[in-house]
N, C-alpha and C positions, 0 to 999 in steps of 0.2 A: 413480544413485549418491547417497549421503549421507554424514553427516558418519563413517561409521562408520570404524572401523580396515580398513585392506584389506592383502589380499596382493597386490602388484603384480611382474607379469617384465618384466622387460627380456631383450630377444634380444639378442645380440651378446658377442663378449671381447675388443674392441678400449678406446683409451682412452676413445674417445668413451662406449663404455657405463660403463666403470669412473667417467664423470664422472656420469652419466644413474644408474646404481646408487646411486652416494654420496650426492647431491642425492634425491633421494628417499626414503634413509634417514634425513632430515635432518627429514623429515614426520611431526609427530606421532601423524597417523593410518595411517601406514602400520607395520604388525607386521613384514613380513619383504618380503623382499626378493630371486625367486628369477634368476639369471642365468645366463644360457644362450649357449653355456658356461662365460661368466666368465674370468676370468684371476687371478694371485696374488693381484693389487692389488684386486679385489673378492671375494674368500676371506675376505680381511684389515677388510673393513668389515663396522659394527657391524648388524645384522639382515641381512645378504646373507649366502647360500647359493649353493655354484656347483652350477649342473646340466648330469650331463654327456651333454648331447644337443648335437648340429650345429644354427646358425641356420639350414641349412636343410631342418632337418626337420620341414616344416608339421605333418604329423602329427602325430609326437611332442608340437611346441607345442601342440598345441591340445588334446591329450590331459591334459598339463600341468596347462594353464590351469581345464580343465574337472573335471581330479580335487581342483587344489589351490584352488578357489574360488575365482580369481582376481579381483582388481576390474576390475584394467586390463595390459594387455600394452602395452609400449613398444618400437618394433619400432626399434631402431639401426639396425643395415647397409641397404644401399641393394641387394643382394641379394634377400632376403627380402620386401622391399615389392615389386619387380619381378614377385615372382613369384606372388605374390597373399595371402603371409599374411593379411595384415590385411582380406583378403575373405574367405580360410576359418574367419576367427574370427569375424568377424561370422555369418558360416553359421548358427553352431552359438549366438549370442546372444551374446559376448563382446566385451566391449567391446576394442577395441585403439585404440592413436595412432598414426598414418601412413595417408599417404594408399592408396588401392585401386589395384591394378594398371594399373588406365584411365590413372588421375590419373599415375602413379609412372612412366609412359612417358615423362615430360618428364626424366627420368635416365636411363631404359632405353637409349633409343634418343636418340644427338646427333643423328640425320639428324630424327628426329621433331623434337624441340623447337626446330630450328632454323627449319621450315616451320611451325610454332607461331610463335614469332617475329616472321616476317616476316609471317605470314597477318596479324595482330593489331596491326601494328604496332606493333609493342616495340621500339625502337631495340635494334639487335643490329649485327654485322658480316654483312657478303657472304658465302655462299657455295656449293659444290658439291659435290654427291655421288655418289661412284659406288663400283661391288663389282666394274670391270674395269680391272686397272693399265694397260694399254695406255690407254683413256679416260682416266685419271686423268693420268697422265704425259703426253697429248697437248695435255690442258686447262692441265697446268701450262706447259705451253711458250706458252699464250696470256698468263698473267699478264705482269704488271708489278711487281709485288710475292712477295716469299716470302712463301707463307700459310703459317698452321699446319696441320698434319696431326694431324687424329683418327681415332684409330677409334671406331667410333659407338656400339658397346656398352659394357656393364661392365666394365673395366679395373684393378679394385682403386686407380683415380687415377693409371695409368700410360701411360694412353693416348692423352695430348696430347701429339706432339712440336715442339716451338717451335726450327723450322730457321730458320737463320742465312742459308742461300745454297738455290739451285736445287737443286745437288747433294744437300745434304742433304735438302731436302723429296721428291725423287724416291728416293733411298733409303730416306726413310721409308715412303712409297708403297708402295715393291718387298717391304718386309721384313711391312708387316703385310696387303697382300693378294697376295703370292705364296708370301714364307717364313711365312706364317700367325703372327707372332709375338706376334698378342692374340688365338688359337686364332679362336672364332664371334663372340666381341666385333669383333672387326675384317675381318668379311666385308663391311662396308660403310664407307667411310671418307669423312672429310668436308676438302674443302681448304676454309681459311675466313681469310677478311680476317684479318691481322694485327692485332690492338689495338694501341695504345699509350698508355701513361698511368699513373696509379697504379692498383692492383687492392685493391677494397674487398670484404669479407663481408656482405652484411646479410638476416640472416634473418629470419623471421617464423613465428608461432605463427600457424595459420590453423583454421579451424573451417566452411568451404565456401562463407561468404557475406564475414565479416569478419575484418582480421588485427589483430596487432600486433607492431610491428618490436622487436627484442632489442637491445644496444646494439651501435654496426656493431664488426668485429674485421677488424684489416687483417693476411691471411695471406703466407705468405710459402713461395714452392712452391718454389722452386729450392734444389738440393740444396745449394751453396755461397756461403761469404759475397759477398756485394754482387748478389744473385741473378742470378749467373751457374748453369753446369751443366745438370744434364736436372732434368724436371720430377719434384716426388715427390707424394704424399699431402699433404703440407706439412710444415715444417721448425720452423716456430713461428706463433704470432701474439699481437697486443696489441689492449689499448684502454684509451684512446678513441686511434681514429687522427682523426689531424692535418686531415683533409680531410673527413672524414666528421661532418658539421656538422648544427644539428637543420634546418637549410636543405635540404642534399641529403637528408638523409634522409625528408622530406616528399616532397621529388621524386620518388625513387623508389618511396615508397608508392604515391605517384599513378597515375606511368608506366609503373610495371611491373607493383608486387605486384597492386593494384587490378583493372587491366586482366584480369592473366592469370586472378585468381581468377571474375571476370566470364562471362570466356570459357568458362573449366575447367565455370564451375556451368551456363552455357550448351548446353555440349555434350555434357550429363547425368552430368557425372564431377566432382561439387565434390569442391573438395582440401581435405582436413582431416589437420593433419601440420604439420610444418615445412617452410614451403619457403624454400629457399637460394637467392640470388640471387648467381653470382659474376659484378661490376661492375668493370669498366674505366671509368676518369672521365680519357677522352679528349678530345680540345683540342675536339672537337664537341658533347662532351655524354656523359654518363652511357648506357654500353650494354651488354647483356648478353652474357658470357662463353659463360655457358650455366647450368642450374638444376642444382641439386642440391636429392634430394623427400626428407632426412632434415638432422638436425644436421649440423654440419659436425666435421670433426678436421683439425688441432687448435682450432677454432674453439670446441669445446663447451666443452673444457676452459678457455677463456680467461672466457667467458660465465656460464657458470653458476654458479660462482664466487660472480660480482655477484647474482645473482638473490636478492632479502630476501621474496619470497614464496613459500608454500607449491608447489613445482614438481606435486605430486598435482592441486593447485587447477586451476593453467593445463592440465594436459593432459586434465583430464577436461572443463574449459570446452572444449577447443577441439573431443573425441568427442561433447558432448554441444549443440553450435553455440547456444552462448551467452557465449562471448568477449568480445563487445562488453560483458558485463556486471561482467568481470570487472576489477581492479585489479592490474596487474602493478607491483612494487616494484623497484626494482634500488639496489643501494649505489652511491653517486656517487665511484668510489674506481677508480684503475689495475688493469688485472690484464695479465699478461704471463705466457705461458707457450714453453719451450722444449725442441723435441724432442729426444731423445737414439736417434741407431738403430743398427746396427750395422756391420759390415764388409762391404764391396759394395752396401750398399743405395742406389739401388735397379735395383741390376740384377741381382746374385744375392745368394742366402741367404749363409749361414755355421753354421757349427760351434757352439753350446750352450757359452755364458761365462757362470763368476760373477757376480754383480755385488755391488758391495760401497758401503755407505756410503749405503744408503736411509735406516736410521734418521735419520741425521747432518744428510741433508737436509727429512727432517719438522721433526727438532729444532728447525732455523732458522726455522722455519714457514713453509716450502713445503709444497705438495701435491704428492706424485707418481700421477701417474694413468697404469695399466699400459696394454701393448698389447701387444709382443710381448715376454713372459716368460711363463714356465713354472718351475715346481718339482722340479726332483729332489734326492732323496736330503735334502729338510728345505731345499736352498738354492734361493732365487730365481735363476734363471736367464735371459740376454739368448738365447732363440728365434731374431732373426733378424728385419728390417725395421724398422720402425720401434719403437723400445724399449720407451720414456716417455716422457712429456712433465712438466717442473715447472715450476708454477703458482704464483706469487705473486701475494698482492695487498697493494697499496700507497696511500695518499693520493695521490703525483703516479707519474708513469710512470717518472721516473729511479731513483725509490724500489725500484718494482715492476721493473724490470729489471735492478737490482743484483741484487735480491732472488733471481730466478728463476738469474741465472747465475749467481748464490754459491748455490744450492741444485745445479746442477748438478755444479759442481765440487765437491762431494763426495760424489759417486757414480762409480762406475767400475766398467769391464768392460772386457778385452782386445778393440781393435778400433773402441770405441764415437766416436762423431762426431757434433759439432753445428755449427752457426751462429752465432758470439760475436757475431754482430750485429744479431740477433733485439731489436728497441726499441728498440737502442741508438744507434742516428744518430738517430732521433725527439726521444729523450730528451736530446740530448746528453750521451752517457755514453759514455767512452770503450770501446772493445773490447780 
């Protein structure tokens, strides 16, 4: 690639892309911008085009890619890397970012990456796996602790249940490997050491030999204030969090990113993509949650933001493994962003609501970055799970968390729910 203007896709219509869309459009050499399948919120930016094909229609993409000369394809969801995009675009000579389906097993599958893990010595938690609930439910009767229960496939982020008692962990057991309630995602399931401690994001732009870490974003999964509730997708996040210092974040480079991309390039599958590291910063030491092999949500949206250099630049350093040469910029400035979802989420859908008072929230100078909306009839419409997310940024955090939940409340839709808490005990700023 060179300095020319390109046409870049991004797969995906979640917010994460609608954040990966915008940031890109932002590139002066990029002409257009197509998204697949996009959502309102990327309809509505300046050189984005929605295209209406499924992320995951390998085919189609790569049909795409190939008739509309693409420079580079940016694969979002964590779907579509599992299942080899980004090897059948390479096929055909296309350049794409995310890692190849070898690599992208360290999401596929928890049971894999936890034996990744522990084989490598990654500080991680304990634990076990099995695909027979009677096994499972026997082994639980040996603990001494309530682990968490996962199921080991792709869960759309629903797939961790963080039980409280035995009871519950054994009914989590029953319902995702007898009532099948994560369908083939949860034929295998994992009991795993409980963390505790605070939970930090820190990703990394990787390119199969070298990385560089993005600024950390500390998420926040639980569906209710004071992270109480069932686990979601996530509910907000911020930065710079409080704990996540250029201290630990050397540490981790070290211990974890370092190590794994070592390994990865070892086992002839280097990882070129972002990889997510979710960190528990337990009274023992910094340990891994588990990897996530794409941006995060809502982490991109809080992240990218900050980013003051060309985002075309970084992802074609990282396709083309010359990273180390590159110069990432990031504004030294708060960002906070706050999800807005809908009724039941996240346990069932809902009913197609107005929403009203997006302008209002631009106005302020938030960002709103879509995910679950759709358009009928000329109006923006609340889809169903998680909404949007609004993104401020700010000089200090209290600034940037005013900011985002005064962008928030002036948006609305029948049903809609957030976390007034999202920064705000960091920031000290009242809820």
């Amino acid at each position: 690639m060179s300095g020319a203007t390109d046409t870049v896709v991004v797969v995906g219509g979640g917010g994460r892309e609608h954040a990966l869309a915008w940031a890109l459009s932002r590139s002066s050499r990029v002409a257009r911008v197509l998204v697949v399948p996009g959502n309102p919120g990327t309809a509505a930016e300046p050189k984005c085009t929605n295209i209406d094909l499924s992320a995951d229609d390998t085919d189609g993409i790569v049909e795409l890619a190939r008739s509309e000369a693409a420079g580079l394809v940016v694969v979002g969801p964590e779907g579509p890397l599992v299942d080899g995009l980004v090897d059948a675009l390479s096929r055909v000579g296309i350049a794409a970012f995310g890692p190849s389906a070898a690599a992208a097993r360290l999401e596929g599958s928890k049971v894999h990456c936890k034996e990744f893990l522990l084989q490598h010595g990654i500080a991680t938690g304990h634990a076990a796996s099995f695909t027979d609930a009677d096994a499972a439910l026997a082994h639980l009767d040996e603990l001494d602790s309530v682990p968490v229960v996962k199921a080991s496939g792709l869960a759309a982020g629903k797939g961790v249940i963080v039980a409280d008692t035995f009871v519950e962990a054994a009914d989590a057991v029953r319902s995702i490997l007898i009532d099948g309630r994560f369908g083939a995602a949860g034929a295998e399931v994992l009991l795993e050491e409980r963390l505790f401690g605070v939970e930090v994001s820190i990703l990394a732009f990787c390119d199969g030999t070298d990385f560089k870490l993005m600024p950390a974003a500390q998420d926040h999964k639980r569906l209710l204030a004071g992270d109480e509730g069932p686990n979601t997708g996530g509910m907000g996040a911020f930065h710079p969090s409080p704990v996540a210092d250029s201290q630990l974040l050397d540490q981790i480079g070290r211990d974890v990113i370092s190590p794994t991309l070592a390994a990865l390039a070892a086992e002839g599958r280097p990882y070129r993509g972002v990889l997510y590291a979710g960190m528990m910063l337990t009274a023992d030491g910094p340990k891994v949650i588990e990897y996530n092999c794409r941006f995060g949500d809502p982490e991109t949206q809080v992240v990218l933001p900050l980013l003051e250099s060309d985002l075309l630049d970084v992802l074609e350093a990282c396709v083309e493994g010359r990273l180390a040469a590159e110069s990432i910029e990031w504004a030294p400035q708060a960002a906070v962003t706050v999800v807005v979802a809908s009724a039941g989420y996240p346990v069932h859908g809902s009913d197609p609501e107005p929403i009203e008072g997006l302008d209002d929230a631009i106005e302020q100078g938030c960002k709103v970055f879509h995910a679950g909306t759709k358009t009928i009839e000329g109006v923006v419409h609340a889809s169903g799970g998680r909404v949007f997310a609004v993104t401020a940024v700010a000089p200090e955090l209290a600034a940037a968390a005013d900011a985002a939940h005064g962008g928030v409340a002036a948006i609305s839709f029948a049903g809609a729910h957030h976390r007034r808490d999202i920064a705000r005990a960091t920031a000290e700023v009242p809820s």
